[in-house]
C-alpha positions as CSV (number, residue, x, y, z in Angstrom):
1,X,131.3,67.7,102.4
2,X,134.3,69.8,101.3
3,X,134.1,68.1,97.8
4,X,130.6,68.5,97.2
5,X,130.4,71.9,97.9
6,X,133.2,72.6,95.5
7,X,131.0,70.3,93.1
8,X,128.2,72.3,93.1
9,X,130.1,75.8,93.2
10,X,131.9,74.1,89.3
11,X,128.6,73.4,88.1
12,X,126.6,76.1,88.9
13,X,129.6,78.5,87.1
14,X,129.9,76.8,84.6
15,X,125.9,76.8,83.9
16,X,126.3,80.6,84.7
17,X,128.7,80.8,82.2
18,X,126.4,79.0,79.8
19,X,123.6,81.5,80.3
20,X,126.0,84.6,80.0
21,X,127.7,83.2,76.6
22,X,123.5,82.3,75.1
23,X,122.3,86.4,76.3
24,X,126.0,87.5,74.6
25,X,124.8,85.3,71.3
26,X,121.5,86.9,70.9
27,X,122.5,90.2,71.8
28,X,124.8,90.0,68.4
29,X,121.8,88.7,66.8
30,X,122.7,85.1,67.2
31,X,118.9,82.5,67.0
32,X,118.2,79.6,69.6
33,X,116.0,77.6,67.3
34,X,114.6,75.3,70.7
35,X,113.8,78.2,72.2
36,X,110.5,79.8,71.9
37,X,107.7,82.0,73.9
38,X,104.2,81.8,72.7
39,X,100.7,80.6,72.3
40,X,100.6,77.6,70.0
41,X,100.3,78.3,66.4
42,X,97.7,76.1,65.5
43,X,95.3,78.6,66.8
44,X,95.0,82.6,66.6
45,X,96.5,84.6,68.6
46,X,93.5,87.0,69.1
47,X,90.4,86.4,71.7
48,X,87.3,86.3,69.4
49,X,84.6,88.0,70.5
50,X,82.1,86.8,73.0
51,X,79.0,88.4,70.8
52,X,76.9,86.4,68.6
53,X,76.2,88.8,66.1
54,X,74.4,86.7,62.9
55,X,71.6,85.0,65.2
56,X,68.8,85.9,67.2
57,X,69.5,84.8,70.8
58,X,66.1,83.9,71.8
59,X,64.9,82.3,69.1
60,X,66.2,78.4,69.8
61,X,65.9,77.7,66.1
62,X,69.1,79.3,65.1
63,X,70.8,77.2,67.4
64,X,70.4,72.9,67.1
65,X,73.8,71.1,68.3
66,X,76.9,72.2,70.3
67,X,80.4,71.8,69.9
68,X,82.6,72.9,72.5
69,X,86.3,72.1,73.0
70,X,87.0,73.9,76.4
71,X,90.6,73.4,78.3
72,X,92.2,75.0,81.6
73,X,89.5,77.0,82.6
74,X,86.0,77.0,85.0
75,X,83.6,76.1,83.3
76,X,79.7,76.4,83.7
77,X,76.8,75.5,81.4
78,X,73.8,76.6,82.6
79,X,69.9,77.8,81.9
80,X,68.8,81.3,81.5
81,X,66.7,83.3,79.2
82,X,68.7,83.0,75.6
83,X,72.0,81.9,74.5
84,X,75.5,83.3,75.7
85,X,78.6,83.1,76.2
86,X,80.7,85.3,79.2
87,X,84.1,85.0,80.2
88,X,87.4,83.6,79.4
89,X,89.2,83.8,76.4
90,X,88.2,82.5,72.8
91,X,89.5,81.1,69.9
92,X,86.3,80.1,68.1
93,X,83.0,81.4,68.9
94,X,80.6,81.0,65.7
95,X,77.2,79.6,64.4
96,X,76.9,77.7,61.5
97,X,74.3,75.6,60.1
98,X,72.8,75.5,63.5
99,X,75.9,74.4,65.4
100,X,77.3,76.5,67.9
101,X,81.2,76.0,68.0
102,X,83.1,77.6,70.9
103,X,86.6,76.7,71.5
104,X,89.3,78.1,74.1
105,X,92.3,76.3,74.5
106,X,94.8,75.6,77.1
107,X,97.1,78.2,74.8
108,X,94.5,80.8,75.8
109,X,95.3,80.9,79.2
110,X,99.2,79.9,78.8
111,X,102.1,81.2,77.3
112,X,104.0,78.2,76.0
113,X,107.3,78.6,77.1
114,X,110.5,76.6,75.7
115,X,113.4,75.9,76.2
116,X,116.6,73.4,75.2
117,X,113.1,70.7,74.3
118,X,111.4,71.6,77.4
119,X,107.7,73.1,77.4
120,X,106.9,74.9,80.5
121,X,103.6,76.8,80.7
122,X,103.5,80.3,82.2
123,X,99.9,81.7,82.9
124,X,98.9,84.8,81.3
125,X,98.1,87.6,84.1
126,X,94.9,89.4,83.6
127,X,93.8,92.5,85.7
128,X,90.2,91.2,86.4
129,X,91.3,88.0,86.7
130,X,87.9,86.7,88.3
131,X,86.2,87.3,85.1
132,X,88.6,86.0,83.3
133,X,88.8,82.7,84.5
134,X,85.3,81.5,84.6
135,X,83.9,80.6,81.5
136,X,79.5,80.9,81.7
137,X,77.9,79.4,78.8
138,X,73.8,80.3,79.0
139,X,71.4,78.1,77.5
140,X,67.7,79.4,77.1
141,X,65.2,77.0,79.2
142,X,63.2,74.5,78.1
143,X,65.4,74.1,74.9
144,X,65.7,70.6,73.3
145,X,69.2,69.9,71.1
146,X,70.3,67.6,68.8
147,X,73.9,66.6,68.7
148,X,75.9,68.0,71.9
149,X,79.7,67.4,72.2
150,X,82.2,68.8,74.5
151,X,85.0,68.2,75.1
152,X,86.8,69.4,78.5
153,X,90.7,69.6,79.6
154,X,92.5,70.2,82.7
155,X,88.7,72.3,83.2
156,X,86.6,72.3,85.9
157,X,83.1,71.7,84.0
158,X,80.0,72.3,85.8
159,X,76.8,71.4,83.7
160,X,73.1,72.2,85.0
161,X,71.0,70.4,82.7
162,X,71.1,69.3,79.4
163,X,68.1,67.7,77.1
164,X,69.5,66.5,73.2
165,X,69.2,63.9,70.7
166,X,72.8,62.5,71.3
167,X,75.4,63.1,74.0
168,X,79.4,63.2,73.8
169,X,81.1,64.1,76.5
170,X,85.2,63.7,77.2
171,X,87.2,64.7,80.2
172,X,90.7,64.6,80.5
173,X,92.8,65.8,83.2
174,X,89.5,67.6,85.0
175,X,86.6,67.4,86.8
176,X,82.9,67.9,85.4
177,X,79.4,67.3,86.7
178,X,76.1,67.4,85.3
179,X,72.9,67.8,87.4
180,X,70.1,66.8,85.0
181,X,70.7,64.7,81.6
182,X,68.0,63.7,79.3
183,X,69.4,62.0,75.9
184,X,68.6,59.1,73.7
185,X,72.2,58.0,73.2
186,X,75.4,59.1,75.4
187,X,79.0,58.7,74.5
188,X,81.2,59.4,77.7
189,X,84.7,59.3,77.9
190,X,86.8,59.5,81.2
191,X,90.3,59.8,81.8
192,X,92.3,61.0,84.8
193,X,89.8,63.3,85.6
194,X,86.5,62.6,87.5
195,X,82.6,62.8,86.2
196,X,79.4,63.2,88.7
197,X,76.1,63.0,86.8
198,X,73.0,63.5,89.2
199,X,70.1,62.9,87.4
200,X,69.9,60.9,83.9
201,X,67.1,59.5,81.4
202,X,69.2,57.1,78.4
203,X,66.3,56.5,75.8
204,X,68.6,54.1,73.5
205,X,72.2,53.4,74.3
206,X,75.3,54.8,76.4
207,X,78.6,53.7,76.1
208,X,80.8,55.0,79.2
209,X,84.7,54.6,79.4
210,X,86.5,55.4,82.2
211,X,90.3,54.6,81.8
212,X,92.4,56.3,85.1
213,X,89.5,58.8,86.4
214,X,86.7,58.1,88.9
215,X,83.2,58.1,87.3
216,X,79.5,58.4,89.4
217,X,76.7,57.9,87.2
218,X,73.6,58.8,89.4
219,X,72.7,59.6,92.7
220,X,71.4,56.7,95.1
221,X,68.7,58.9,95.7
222,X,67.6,59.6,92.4
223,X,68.4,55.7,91.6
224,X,64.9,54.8,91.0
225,X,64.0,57.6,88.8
226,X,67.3,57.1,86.4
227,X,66.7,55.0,83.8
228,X,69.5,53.8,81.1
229,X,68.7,52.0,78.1
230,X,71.8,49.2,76.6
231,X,74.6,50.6,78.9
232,X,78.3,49.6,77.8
233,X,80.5,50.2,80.7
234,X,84.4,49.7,80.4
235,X,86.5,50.1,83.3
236,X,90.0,50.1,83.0
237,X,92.0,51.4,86.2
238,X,89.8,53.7,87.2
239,X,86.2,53.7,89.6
240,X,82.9,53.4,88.3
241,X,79.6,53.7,90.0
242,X,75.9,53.5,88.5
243,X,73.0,54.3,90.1
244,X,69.7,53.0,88.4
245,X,67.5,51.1,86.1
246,X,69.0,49.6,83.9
247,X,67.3,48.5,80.9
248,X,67.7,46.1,77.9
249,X,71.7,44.7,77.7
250,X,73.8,45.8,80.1
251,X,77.9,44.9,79.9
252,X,79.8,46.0,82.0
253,X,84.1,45.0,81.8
254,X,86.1,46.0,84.2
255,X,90.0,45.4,84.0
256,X,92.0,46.7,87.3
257,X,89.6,49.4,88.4
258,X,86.4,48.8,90.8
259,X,82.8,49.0,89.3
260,X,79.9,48.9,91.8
261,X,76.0,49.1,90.6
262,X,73.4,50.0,92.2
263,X,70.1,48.8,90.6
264,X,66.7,50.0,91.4
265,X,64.9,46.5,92.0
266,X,65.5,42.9,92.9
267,X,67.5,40.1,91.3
268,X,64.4,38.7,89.7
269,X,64.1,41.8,87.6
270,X,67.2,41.5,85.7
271,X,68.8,38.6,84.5
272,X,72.4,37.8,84.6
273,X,73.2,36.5,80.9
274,X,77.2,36.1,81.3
275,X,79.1,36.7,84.6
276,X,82.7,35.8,84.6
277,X,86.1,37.1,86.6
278,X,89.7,35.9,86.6
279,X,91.8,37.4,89.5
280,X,89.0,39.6,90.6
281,X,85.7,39.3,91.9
282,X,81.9,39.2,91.4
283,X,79.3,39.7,94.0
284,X,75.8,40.1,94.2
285,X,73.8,42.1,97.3
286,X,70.9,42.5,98.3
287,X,70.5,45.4,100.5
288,X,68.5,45.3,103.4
289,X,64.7,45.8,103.3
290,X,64.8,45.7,99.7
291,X,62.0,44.1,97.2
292,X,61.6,44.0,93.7
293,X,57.9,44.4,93.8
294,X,57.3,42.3,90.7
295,X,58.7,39.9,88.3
296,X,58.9,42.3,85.4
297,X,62.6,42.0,83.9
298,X,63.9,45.5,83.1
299,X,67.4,43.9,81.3
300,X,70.1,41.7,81.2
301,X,73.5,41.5,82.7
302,X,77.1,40.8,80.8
303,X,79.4,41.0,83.6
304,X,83.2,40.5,82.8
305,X,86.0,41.0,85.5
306,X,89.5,40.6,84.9
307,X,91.8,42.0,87.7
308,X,89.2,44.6,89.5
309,X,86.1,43.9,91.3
310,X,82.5,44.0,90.5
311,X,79.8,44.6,93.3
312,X,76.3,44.5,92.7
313,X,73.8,45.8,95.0
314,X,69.8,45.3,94.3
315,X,68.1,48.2,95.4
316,X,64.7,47.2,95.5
317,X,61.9,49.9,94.3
């Protein structure tokens, strides 16, 4: 006991003395080139301002797609009387050739502090810190968009509704959910964070990843009004669960995670085209009570399981 207190008494003078000789260094004007305090260079240093001065608001045709790249902050997108943007701190808020680009980093909200190799990030303090926090982005009702892509971060993202030509959503290290998505083609990405999407209506395609995070796509009680055209699921160690009709080809790979679907109808109205699993397992359910109602087939099945499991429940309509 004797020993190890007279171990750590050595060390910690001697890191003392480390600490005493670097402050004596720099106060001759000596430089520490690991060590740095800052926001990262690769964006400015100012907040931009939250105005959009070069477009009317409420007319819809200034504005066409979105492009946000949002990190380390709450988030919420939702439906109001014209476009804007309150809240939080930006790097990039502009409008050109109809795309509106907003941008706030995790450097907006972090100093990024280092030391001997070592990054450690140190919130900024803010005197109305509320405000500061929560990011609103207003949409004006009724609006339909073409290209929407956002990108969220270690954010909590919180979407109302959203009606565009094509969808691209990634979320890393955060939560999001949407309530209402209309699109003709959706691109979502997942990973270690989780996604809830209520209410959806997939015209052409989606392709949905979901590598560590937890992914819901639909409500079971909204599953027989969600409709999903060609959906490409790949699961890789994370959850996945779809609740809906799903139309034309369906594949769906899952490698150590669990995917579970819920379909609106009965096993004669979808036909299984290829199901196959290696140390995992496949199973079909019908749930109690259920009936498909007719023979119409909505789509086809590709099932593929490697190490996860795959459950399939019929729904009925």
């Amino acid at each position: 006991m004797k020993k190890k207190s007279l171990f750590l008494i050595i060390t910690s003078s001697i890191l003392g003395l480390g600490v005493i000789l670097i402050l004596i260094g720099l106060a001759f004007g000596g430089k520490i080139y690991s060590f740095s305090i800052g926001r990262n260079t690769k964006v400015s240093t100012k907040s931009v301002s939250h105005e959009l001065p070069a477009v009317s608001l409420s007319d819809t045709k200034d504005i066409q797609s979105l492009d946000f790249d949002l990190s380390a902050n709450s988030i919420e997108i939702k439906t109001g009387n014209e476009f804007s943007v309150q809240g939080g701190r930006l790097s990039e808020n502009t409008v050109e050739n109809g795309v509106w680009t907003i941008k706030s980093y995790y450097s907006d909200y972090f100093y990024n502090f280092e030391i001997f190799g070592l990054n450690l990030p140190i919130p900024r303090f803010r005197s109305n810190k509320k405000d500061y926090e929560k990011l609103t982005i207003t949409l004006p009702q009724n609006i339909k968009l073409q290209d929407v892509s956002i990108e969220a971060a270690a954010a909590e993202l919180n979407i109302n509704l959203l009606d565009c030509e094509t969808f691209d959503l990634e979320v890393s290290a955060g939560d999001a959910s949407v309530q209402s998505l209309f699109a003709n083609t959706a691109d979502i990405s997942v990973s270690a964070g989780q996604l809830d999407v209520e209410q959806y209506q997939i015209a052409e395609s989606a392709d949905i990843e979901c590598s560590v995070g937890d992914l819901t796509f639909g409500k079971k009680r909204y599953a027989k009004e969600n409709v999903c055209s060609n959906l490409d699921v790949t699961c890789s160690l994370g959850d996945a669960d779809i609740y809906g009709k799903l139309t034309g080809n369906t594949s769906i790979e899952c490698s150590l995670g669990d995917t579970t679907l819920y379909l609106a109808g009965g096993q004669k109205n979808y036909s299984v085209n290829h199901s196959s699993s290696s140390l995992g397992d496949v199973t079909y359910n019908i749930e109690h009570g259920a009936s498909s109602g007719s023979d119409e087939v909505y789509g086809t099945l590709d099932v593929d399981c490697t190490m996860g499991n795959i459950d399939v429940y019929y729904l009925g309509n």
